[in-house]
C-alpha positions as CSV (number, residue, x, y, z in Angstrom):
1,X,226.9,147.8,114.1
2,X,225.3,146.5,110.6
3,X,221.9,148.3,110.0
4,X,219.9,145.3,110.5
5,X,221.1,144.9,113.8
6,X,220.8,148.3,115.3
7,X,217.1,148.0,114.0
8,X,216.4,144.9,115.9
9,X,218.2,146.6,118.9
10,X,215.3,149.5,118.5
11,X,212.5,147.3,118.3
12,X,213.6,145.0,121.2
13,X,214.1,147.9,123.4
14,X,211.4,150.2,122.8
15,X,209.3,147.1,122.6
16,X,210.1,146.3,126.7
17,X,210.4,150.0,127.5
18,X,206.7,150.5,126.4
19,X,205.7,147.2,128.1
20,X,206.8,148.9,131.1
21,X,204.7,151.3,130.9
22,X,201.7,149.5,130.4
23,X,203.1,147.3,133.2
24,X,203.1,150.2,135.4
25,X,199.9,151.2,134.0
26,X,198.2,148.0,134.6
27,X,199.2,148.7,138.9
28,X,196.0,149.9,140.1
29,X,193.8,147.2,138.4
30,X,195.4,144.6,139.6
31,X,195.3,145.6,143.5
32,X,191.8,147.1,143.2
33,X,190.3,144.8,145.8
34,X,193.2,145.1,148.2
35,X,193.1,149.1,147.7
36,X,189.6,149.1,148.1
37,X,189.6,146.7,151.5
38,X,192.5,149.5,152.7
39,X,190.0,152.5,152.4
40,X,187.0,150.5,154.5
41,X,187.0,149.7,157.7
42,X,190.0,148.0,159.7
43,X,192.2,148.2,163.0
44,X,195.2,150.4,161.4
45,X,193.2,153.8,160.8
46,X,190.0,155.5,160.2
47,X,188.0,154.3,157.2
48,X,188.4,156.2,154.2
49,X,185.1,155.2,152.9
50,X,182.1,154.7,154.7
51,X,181.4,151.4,151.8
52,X,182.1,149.1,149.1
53,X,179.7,151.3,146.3
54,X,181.5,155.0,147.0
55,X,185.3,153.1,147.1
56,X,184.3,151.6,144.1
57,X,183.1,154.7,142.4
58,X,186.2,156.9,143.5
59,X,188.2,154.0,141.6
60,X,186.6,154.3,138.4
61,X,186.4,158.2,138.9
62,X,190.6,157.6,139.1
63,X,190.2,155.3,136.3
64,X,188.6,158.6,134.5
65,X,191.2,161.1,135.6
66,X,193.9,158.9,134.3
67,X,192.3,158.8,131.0
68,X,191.4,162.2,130.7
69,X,195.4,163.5,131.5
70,X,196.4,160.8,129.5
71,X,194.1,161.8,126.6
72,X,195.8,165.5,127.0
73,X,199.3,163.9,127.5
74,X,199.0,162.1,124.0
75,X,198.5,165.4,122.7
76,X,200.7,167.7,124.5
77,X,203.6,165.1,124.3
78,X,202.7,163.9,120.9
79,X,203.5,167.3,119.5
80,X,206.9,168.7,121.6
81,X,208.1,165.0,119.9
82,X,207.9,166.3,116.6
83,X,209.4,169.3,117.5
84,X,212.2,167.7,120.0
85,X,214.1,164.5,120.3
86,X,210.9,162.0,120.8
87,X,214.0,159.6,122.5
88,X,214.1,161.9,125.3
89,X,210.3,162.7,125.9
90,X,210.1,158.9,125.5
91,X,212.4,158.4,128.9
92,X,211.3,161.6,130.7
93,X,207.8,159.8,130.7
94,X,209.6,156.8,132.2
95,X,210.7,158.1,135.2
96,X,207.6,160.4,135.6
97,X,205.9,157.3,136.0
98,X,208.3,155.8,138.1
99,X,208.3,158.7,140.4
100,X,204.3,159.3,140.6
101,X,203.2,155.4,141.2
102,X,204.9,155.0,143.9
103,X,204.0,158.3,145.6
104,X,200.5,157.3,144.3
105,X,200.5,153.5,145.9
106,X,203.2,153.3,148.4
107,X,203.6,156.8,150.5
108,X,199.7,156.5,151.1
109,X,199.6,152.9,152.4
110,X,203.3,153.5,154.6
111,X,201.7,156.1,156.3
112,X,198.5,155.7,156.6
113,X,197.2,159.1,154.9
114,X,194.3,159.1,152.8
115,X,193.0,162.6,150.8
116,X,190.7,162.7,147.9
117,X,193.0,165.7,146.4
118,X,196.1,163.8,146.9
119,X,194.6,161.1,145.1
120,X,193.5,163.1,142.2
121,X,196.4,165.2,141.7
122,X,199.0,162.3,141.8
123,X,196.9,159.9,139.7
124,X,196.4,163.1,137.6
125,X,200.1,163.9,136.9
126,X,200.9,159.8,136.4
127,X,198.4,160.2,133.4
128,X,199.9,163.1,132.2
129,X,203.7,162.0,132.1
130,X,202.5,158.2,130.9
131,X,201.4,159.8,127.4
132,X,204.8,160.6,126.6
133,X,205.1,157.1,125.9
134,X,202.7,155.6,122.9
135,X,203.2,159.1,120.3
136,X,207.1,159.4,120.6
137,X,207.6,155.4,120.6
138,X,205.9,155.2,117.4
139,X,207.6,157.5,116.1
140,X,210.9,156.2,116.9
141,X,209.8,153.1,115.3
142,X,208.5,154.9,112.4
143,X,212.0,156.3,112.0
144,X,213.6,152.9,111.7
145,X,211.1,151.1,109.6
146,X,209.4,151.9,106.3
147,X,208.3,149.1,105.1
148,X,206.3,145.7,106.2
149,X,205.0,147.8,108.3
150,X,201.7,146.3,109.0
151,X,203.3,142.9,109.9
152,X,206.4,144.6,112.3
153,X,204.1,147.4,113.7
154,X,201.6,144.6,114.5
155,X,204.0,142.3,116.1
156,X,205.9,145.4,118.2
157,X,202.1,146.9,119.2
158,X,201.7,143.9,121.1
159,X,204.3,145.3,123.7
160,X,201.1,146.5,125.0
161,X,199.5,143.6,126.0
162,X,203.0,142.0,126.6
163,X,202.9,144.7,129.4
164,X,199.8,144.0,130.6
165,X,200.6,140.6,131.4
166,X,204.0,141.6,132.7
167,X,201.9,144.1,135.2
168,X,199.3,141.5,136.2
169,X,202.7,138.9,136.8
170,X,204.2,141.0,138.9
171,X,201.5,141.7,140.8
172,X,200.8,138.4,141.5
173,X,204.5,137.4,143.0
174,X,204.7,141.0,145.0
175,X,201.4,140.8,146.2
176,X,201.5,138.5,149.0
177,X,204.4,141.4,150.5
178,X,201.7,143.9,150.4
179,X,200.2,145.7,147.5
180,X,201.9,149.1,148.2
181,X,205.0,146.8,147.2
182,X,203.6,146.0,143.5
183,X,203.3,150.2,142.7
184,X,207.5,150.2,144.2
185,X,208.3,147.2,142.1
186,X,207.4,148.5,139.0
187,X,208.4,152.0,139.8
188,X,211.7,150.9,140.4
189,X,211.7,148.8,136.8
190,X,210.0,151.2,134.7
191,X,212.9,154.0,135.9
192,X,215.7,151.6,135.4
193,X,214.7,150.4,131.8
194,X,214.5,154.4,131.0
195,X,218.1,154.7,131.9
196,X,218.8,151.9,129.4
197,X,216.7,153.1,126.8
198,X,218.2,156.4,127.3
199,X,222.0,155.0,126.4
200,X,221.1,152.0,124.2
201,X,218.5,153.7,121.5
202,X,219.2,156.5,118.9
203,X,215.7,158.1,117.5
204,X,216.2,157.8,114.4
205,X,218.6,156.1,112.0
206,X,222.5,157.3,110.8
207,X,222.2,159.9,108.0
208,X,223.6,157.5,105.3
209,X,221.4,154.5,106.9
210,X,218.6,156.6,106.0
211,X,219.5,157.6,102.6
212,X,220.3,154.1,101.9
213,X,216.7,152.9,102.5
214,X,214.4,155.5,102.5
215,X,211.7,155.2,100.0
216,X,210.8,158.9,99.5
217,X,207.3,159.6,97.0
218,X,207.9,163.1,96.2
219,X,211.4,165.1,95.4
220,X,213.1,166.6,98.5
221,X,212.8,169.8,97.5
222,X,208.9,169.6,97.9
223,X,208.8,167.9,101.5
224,X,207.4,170.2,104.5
225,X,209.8,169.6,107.3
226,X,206.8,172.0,109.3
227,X,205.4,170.0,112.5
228,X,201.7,170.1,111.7
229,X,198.7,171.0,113.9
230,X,196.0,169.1,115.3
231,X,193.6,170.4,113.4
232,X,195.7,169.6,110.2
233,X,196.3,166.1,111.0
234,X,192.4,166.0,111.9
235,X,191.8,166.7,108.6
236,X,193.7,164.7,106.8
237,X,192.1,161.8,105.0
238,X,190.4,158.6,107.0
239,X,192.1,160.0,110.3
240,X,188.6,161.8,111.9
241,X,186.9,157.6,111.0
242,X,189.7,155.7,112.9
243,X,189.9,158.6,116.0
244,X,186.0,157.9,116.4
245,X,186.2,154.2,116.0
246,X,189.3,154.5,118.6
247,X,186.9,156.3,120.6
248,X,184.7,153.6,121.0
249,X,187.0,150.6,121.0
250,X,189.1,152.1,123.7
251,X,186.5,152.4,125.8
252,X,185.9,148.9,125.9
253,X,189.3,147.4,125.7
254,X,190.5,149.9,128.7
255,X,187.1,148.7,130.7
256,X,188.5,145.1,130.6
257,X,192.3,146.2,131.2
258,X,190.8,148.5,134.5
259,X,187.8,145.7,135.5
260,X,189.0,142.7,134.5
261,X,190.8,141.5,137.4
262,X,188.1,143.0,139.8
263,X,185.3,141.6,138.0
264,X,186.9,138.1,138.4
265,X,187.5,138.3,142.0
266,X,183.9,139.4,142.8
267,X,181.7,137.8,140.9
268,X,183.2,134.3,141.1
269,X,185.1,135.0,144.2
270,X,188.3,134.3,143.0
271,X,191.7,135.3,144.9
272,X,193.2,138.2,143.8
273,X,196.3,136.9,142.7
274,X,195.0,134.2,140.5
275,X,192.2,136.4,139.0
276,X,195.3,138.9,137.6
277,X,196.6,135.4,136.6
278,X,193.7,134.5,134.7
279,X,192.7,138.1,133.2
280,X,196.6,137.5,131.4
281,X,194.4,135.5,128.8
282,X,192.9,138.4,127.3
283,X,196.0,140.1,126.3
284,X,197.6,136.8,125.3
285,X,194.8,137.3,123.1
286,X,195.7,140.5,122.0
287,X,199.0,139.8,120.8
288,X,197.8,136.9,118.9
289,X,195.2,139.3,117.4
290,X,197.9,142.4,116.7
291,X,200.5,140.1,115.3
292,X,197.8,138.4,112.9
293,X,196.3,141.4,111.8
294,X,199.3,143.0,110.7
295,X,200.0,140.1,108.4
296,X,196.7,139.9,106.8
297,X,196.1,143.5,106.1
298,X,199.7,143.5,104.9
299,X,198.6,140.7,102.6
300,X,195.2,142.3,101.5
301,X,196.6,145.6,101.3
302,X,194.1,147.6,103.2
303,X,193.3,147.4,106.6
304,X,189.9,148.4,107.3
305,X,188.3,145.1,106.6
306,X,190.2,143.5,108.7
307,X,189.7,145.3,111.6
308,X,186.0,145.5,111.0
309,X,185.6,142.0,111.1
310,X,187.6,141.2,114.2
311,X,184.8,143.7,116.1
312,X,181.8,142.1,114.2
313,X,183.3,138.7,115.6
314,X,183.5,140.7,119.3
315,X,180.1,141.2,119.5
316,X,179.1,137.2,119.7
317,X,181.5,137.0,122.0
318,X,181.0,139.4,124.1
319,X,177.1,138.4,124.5
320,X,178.4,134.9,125.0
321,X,181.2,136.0,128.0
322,X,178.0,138.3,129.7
323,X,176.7,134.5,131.1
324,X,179.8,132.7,130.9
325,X,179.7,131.3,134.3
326,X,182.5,130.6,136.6
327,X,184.0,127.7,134.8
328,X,188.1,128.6,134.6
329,X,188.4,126.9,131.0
330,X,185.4,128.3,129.4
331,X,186.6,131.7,130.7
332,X,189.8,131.6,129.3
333,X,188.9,130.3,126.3
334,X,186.9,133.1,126.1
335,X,189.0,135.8,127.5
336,X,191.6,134.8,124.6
337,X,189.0,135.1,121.9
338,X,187.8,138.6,122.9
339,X,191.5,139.6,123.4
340,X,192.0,138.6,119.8
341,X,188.9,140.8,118.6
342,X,189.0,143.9,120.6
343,X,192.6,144.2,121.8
344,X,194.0,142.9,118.5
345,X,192.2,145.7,116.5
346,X,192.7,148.3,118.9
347,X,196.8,147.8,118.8
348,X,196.6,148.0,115.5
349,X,194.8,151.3,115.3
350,X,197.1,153.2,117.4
351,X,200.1,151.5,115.6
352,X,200.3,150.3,112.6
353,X,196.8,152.5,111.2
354,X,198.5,155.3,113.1
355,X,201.9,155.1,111.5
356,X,200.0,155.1,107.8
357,X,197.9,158.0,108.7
358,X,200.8,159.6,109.7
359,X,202.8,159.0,106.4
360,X,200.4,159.4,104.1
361,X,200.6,160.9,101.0
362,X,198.7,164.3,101.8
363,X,201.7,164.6,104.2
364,X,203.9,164.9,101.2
365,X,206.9,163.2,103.4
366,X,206.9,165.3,106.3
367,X,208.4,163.5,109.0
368,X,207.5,165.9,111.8
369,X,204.0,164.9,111.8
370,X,204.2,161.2,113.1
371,X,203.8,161.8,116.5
372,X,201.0,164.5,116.1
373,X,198.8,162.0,114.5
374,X,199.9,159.0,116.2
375,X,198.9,161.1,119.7
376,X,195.8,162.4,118.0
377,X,194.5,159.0,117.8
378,X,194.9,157.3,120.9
379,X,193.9,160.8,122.7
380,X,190.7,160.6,121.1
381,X,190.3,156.9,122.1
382,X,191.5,157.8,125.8
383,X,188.7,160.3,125.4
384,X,186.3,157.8,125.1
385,X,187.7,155.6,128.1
386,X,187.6,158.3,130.4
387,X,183.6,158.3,130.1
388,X,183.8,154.8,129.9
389,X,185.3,154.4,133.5
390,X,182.8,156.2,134.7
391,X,179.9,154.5,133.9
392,X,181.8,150.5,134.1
393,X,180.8,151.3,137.8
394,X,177.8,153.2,137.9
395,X,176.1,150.4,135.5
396,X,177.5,147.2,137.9
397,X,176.5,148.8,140.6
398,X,172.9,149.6,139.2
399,X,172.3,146.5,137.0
400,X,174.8,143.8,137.6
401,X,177.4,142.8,135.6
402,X,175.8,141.1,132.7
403,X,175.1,144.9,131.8
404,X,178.0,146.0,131.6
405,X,178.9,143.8,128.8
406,X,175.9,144.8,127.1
407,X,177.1,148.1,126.9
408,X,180.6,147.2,125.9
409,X,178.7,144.9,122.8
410,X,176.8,148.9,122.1
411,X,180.4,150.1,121.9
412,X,181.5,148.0,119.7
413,X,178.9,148.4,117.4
414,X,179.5,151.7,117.0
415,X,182.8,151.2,116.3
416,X,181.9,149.5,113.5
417,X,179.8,152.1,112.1
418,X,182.6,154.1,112.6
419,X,185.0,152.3,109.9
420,X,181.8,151.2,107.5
421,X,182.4,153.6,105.1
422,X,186.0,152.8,104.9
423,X,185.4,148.8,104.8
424,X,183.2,149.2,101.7
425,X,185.3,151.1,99.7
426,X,188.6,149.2,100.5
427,X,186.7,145.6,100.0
428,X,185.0,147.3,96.8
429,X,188.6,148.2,95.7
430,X,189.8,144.7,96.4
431,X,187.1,142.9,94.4
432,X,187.9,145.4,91.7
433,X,192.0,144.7,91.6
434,X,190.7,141.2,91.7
435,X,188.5,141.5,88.4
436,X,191.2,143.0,86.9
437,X,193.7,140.5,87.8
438,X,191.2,137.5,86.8
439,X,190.9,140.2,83.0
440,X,194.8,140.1,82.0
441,X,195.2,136.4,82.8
442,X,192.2,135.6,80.6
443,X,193.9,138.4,77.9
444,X,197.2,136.8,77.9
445,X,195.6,133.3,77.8
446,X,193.1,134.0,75.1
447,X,195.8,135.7,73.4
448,X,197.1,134.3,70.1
449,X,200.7,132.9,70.0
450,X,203.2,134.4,67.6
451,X,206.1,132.0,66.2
């Protein structure tokens, strides 16, 4: 198989293999209302809540947990991939997931058995196993491409929101057969696609593929082939900026990919099915925001200013969306635009930001630090989602939803501080190697001909 083949066989595959797992991911948000009706009362079985307010909060206190494992999972799986085949840690997360969504969704509504602990230990161990995925995909990726990288880690970190939608489609069509039927439906894909990823994708490149194309900016005999630790890669230049910027971001993107659908169905009373329908929008947004990012940081050469002015542009639009109203159109519209500004940036932070923070020059070429970083990043944005779940309900529930977004528009604002440091110098360096240009073409025009 020619080179350029097997690499489009890596990025198709690990593209769909890690929209599974946001598919999977994306379970519980979309059959909130239908969980949340289960646990009140009805003619099957005892209540499991007394009311709407404590079902709601024990939702967003799962939305936490998950978070909070996942954070650690990042972490904890981010670094065995650097020191093991990131392939296999990849797959094993598969069918973790697999295996603990449907004892999560399914066994509980089958038999009728409801216990907090169960809850949280289940939910807690799906986090845990999903955050094999993001750090060891990446770094598969990584493996197999070295260059363009803004533009093809752009495009391939919108398998994120590809799996969102996939989730919130499947949902949809499986719904109407129950929801415990939408956590078996994607348990069942996530595990199968992990057997074909397993059998169909090599980690890295052939030995001579590599030597053929790698691009390597000091001699070999100088490269640390050391996995790092993670207070090395926290130390390394402009990764601590992006981790709290991710921190802050995540927090809102994660809010509309747990609240989205739910927010939908109760504040404009919406049917489930078509409000996980509509909520698609945003992360059609979010690959249109991923894939165009990539090309124009590619194009300008940095990437800060790009992202910083994709979450400037969130703002407005979030304070417009707060009293949007419960016209379909305006809300797509809408839901697209904010997917472009906050979901866009965020997939390219924990991809194609990650990958160049992970092969940076202070690295000297190591290649056993990709997934360290990589995980160090979008653990310290799952970090801030965690608290953000908690409060998304806590704030409705006390102010209405109108406040929530007003928080999510604080967020976002500090996100940008976050990265404003960063944006100045990079636009400053851009208006410099722009003066510079503009100097040699005057030189060579000024310049007097010679016969």
């Amino acid at each position: 198989m020619g080179a350029q083949l097997q690499r489009v066989l890596v990025f198709t595959l690990t593209f769909i293999a890690y929209a599974f797992y946001h598919a999977s991911r994306k379970n519980l948000s979309g059959v909130k209302k239908s969980v949340q009706n289960e646990w009140l009362a009805n003619d099957t079985h005892e209540p499991f809540f007394d009311d709407e307010t404590r079902a709601k909060t024990f939702l967003g206190t799962l939305d936490a947990l998950f978070m909070l494992c996942y954070s650690g999972g990042l972490v904890l799986w981010g670094g065995i991939g650097d020191r093991w085949n990131p392939l296999y840690i990849t797959v094993l997360g598969m069918v973790g997931s697999g295996v603990f969504l449907t004892l999560f969704g399914a066994l509980p509504a089958y038999t009728h058995w409801f216990s907090v602990i169960y809850y949280i230990i289940i939910y807690a161990l799906f986090g845990l196993v999903q955050g094999a995925g993001w750090p060891n995909a990446v770094t598969i990726m990584a493996n197999w491409f070295k260059t363009n990288r803004g533009f093809v880690m752009g495009l391939w970190a919108a398998c994120q929101p590809v799996g969102n939608i996939m989730g919130a489609l499947i949902v949809s069509l499986v719904l109407p057969w129950g929801y415990e039927m939408t956590f078996v439906v994607n348990s069942i894909l996530i595990v199968a696609f992990g057997i074909v990823l397993l059998f169909t994708v090599k980690p890295k490149p052939p030995v001579e593929l590599e030597e053929s194309s790698a691009q390597l900016d000091v001699p070999a005999e100088e490269v640390s082939h050391e996995p790092i630790s993670m207070w090395h890669a926290l130390g390394l230049p402009n990764v601590l900026p992006y981790c709290l910027c991710n921190a802050c971001l995540k927090f809102v993107n994660y809010a509309f990919f747990f609240w989205l659908p739910l927010y939908l169905s109760s504040a404009f009373h919406w049917d489930e099915s078509v409000a996980n329908q509509l909520a698609a929008w945003y992360d059609f947004g979010g690959i249109v925001g991923s894939v165009l990012g990539g090309i124009i940081s590619d194009r300008l050469g940095h990437r800060s200013p790009v992202i910083t002015t994709m979450l400037i542009a969130s703002i407005g639009l979030l304070f417009g969306y707060s009293d949007a109203g419960p016209n379909k159109l305006v809300n797509i519209l809408l839901m697209t635009l904010l997917g472009v500004t906050i979901s866009g940036p965020y997939n390219l932070i924990v991809g194609t930001i990650a990958v160049d923070l992970g092969s940076q020059p202070a690295l000297a070429g190591n290649p056993k630090a990709m997934s360290t970083v990589t995980g160090l990043v979008d653990a310290c944005g799952s970090l801030g989602s965690a608290v953000g779940q908690l409060f998304v309900p806590l704030v409705q529930d006390g102010l209405g939803w109108a406040y929530v977004f007003y928080l999510f528009i604080l967020m976002n604002a500090l996100s940008v501080l976050c990265l404003i440091r960063r944006c100045v110098l990079d636009v400053y360096e851009l208006f410099q190697t722009r003066h510079r240009h503009r100097s040699v073409l005057v030189d060579e025009v000024s310049a007097p001909r010679t016969a």
